[in-house]
N, C-alpha and C positions, 0 to 999 in steps of 0.2 A: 657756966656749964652749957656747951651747945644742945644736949637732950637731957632729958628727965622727965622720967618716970614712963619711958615707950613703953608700950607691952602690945606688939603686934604680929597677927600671922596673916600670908600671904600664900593664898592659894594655888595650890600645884594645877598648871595646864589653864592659867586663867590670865587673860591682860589686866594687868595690876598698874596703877597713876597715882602717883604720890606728889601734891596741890599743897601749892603752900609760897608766900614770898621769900624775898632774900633776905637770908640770914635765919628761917624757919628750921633748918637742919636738916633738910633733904639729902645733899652731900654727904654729912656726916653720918649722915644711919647709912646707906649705901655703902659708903666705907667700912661700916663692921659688917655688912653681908659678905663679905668674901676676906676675911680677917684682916685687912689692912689696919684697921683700928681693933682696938681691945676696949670692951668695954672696962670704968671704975669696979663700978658692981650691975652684977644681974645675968646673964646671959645670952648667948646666941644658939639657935638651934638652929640647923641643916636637914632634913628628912627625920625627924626624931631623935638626934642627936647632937648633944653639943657640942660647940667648934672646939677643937684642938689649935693652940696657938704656936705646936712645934714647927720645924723647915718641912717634916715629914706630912703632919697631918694641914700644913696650909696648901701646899703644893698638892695633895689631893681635893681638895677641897675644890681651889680655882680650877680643877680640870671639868667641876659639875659648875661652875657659875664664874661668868665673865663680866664688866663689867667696862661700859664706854663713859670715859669721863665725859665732861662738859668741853673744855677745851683741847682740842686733837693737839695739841703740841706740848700738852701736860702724857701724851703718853705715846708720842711718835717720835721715836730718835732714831732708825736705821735709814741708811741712808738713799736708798731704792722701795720703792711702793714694795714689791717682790720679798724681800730682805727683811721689812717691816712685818708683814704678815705670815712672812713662816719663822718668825724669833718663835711663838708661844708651842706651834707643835715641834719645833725642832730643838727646845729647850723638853721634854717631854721622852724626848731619845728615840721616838719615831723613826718607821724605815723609810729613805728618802723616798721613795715613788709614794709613801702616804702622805708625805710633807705636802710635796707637789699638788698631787689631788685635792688637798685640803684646801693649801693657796687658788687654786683654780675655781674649786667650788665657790669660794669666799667671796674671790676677787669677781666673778661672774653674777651673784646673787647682789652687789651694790653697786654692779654694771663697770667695773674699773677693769676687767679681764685685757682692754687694750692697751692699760698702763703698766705692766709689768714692771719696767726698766725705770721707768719715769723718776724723775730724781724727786724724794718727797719733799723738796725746799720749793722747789718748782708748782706745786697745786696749789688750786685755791682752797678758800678757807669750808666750801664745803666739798672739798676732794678730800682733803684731808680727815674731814670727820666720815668721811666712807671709808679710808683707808683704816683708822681706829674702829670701825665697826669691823671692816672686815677682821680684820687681826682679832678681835670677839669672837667672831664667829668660827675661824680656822681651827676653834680648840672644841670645837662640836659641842659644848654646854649645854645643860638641861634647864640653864637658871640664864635669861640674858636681860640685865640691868642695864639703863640707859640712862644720864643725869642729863635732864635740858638736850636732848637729840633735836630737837628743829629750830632750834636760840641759831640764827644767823643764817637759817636756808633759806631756800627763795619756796614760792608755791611750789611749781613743780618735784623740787627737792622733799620737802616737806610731804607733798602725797604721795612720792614712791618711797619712802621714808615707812610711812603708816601702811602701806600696801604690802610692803616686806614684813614689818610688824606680824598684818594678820597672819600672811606668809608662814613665817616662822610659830605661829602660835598653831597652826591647822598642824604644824609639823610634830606636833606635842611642845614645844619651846616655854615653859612657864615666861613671859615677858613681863619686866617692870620698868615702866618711864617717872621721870618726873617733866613738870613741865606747870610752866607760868598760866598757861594758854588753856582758861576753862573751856570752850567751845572742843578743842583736841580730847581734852579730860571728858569734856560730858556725852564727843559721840563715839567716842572712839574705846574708853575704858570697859573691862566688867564690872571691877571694882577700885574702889577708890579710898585711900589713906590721906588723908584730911595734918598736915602739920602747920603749927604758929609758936611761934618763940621756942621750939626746940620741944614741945608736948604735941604728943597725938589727941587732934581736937574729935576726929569722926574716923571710922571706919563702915565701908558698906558698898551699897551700890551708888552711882552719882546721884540720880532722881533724890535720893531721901535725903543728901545733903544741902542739894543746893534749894530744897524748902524751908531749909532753917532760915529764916529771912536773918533774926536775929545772931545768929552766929556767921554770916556771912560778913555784916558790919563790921562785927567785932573784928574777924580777921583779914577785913579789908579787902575780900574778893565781892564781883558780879555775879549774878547767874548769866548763865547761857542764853544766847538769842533764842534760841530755840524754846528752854523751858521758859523764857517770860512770856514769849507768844501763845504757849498754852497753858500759863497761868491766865492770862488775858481772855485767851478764848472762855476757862472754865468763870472767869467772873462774869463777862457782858454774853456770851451766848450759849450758857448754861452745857456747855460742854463738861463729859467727863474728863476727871482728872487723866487717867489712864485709857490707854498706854499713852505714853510719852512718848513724844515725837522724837528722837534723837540725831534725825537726818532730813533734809530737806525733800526728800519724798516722802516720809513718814509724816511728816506735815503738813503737804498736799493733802494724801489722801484723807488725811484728818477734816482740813479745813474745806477740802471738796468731795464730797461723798458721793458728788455723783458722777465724779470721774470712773468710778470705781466699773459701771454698769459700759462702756469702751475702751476696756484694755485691751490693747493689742495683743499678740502673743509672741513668745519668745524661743529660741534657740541655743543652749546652751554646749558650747563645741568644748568639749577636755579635752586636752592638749597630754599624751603618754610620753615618757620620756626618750623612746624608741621614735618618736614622732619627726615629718622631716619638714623644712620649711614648702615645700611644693605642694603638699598637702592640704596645706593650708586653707587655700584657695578653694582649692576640689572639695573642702570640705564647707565653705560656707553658699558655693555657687549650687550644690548637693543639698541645702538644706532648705531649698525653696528661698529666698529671703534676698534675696540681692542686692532689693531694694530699701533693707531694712536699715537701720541705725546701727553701726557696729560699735564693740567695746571691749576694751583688754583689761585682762587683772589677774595678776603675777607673771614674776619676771621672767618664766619661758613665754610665756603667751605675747608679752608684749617686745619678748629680741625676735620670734618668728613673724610678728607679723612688722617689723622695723624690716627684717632680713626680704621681705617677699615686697615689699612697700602698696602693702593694704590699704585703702584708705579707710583713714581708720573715723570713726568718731568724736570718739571718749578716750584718752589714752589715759583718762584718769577720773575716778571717781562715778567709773563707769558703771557699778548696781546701781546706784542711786539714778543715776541720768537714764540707765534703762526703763527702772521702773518710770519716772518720769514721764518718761516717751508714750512708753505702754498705757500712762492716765490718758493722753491724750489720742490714745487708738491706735500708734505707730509699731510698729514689729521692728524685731532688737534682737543681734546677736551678739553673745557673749565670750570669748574667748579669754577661755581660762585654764589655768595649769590643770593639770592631772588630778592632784588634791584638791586642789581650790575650787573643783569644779562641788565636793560634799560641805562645802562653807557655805557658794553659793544658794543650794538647794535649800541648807538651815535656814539661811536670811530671808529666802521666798515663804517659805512654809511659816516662820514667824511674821510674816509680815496679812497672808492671809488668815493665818491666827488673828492675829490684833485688830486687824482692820474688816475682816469680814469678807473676804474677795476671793477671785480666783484667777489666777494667772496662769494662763494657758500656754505651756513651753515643752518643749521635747531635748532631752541630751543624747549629745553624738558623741560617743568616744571612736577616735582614732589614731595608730598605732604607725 
């Protein structure tokens, strides 16, 4: 029997990571979230109710929760990029100009909008798992499931990968990955679904897992660079447990406190959808800062300043590298979507929570 005895929920509007090796049953629970599989005995619920397994109530059901396998050629047969990602709203009975829309949206948010045409035999193997995400995405889901999303990407892939993620989650998006790769799990998750041999071993936040020293043995995973470093710290330099460092700046200012007392100050530019790429510009040479450290994060923010050719910084994993800069007295501009600009502000404000600091920055929205 691949599972026994699940009994798990996953919280609506939360990044959900489901950790576990091969043959753990990660796939196969995934698979009864959106009725493909029927469980023996027990249950599925949906928003408070139980899944219906008719043609009627499963075809509702995948219009709230989509579902990217693991291998993009387990779920890509048409034979154009274009073609492939509007099967799911055009199976739906959509009117064509929202087919369109939607493919555009899709195909734009995992940067493929110049492959239309493109023959999908022709891509490589992580074009292909954008084109399977997009095709996820075109059906606008409230629920987006992901099995192993960065098994064969390169870095770069991989961070605009998780950058879309948050992306999507600021959007309301409840998202769920699973994934081999505890370091992803432990900065990246809110919460975390713990599987080994087909039983749910943990459920919770990462921190309180990966302190079970003894059940990490048993299921044959590591802890995270990160939390052994501040396990380490809390034994030889009497450091408190908490907060957990989860990110390599969150670990600086941990391990340097006195960076804390020359932070530079920052700029945060939000990017409105109305916004045009000329702007751009006028808007960071406007913000005093010229000479500061610049940084993109989400995918309008980062095709306007490709489109204007900014020199950019960070095109990736640029909070963390701002902050960073700012330990070391340097001033930093942010360029980020519209939304992504109220995520950002979360992560500063949690970060002068935890750590005791103040980070001096002003946002510019412009239209």
């Amino acid at each position: 029997m691949a599972l026994s005895d699940i009994s798990l929920t996953v919280p609506e509007g939360k990044k959900t990571v489901l950790v576990g090796s091969n043959g753990s049953g990660k796939s196969t629970l995934f698979l009864h979230f959106n009725g493909i599989l029927k469980p023996r005995s027990g249950e599925v619920m949906y928003s408070g109710r139980k899944l219906g397994y008719s043609a009627k109530s499963l075809a509702a059901l995948r219009t709230n929760i989509s579902v990217v396998l693991q291998n993009p050629d387990d779920q890509i047969f048409s034979t154009t990029v274009e073609e492939d990602v509007a099967f799911g709203p055009m199976n739906l009975s959509l009117p064509k100009d929202e087919v369109e829309r939607r493919v555009d949206d899709a195909l734009y948010l995992v940067g493929l909008d110049g492959m239309r045409e493109r023959s999908t035999q022709q891509l490589s193997f992580g074009e292909r798992k954008r084109v399977a995400l997009a095709g996820a995405l075109s059906m606008k889901p409230k629920v987006l499931i992901m099995d192993e999303p960065t098994a064969g990407l390169d870095s770069r892939m991989v961070h605009e990968l998780l950058e879309l993620a948050d992306e999507l989650n600021q959007s309301g998006l409840t998202v769920i990955m699973s994934t081999h790769d505890v370091e992803i799990a432990y900065s990246w998750a809110d919460e975390m679904r713990v599987l080994h041999q087909g039983r749910l071993e943990f459920s919770g936040p990462p921190e309180e897992f990966f302190d079970k020293e003894e059940k990490l043995h048993e299921i044959g995973l590591v802890p995270p660079t990160l939390f052994e470093l501040n396990q380490y710290l809390v034994r030889t330099k009497a450091a408190t447990e908490k907060p957990y460092p989860r990110t390599s700046a969150e670990m600086a200012l941990k391990v340097f406190p006195e960076s804390r007392s020359s932070l530079g100050s920052g700029t945060i530019l939000s990017i409105g959808p109305a916004s045009k790429p000329e702007d751009l510009l006028a808007a960071i040479r406007s913000s005093g800062q010229e000479q500061a450290l610049i940084g993109v994060y989400g995918t309008r923010a980062r095709r306007l300043t490709r489109e204007l050719g900014v020199k950019v910084d960070y095109w990736f994993n640029a909070f963390d590298n701002s902050v960073l800069g700012a330990c070391e007295g340097k001033d930093f501009v942010l360029c980020v979507d519209d939304q992504m600009a109220t995520l950002v502000e979360t992560k500063l404000l949690k970060l002068e929570k935890d750590f005791n600091l103040k980070i001096m920055r002003k946002r510019v929205d412009f239209r």
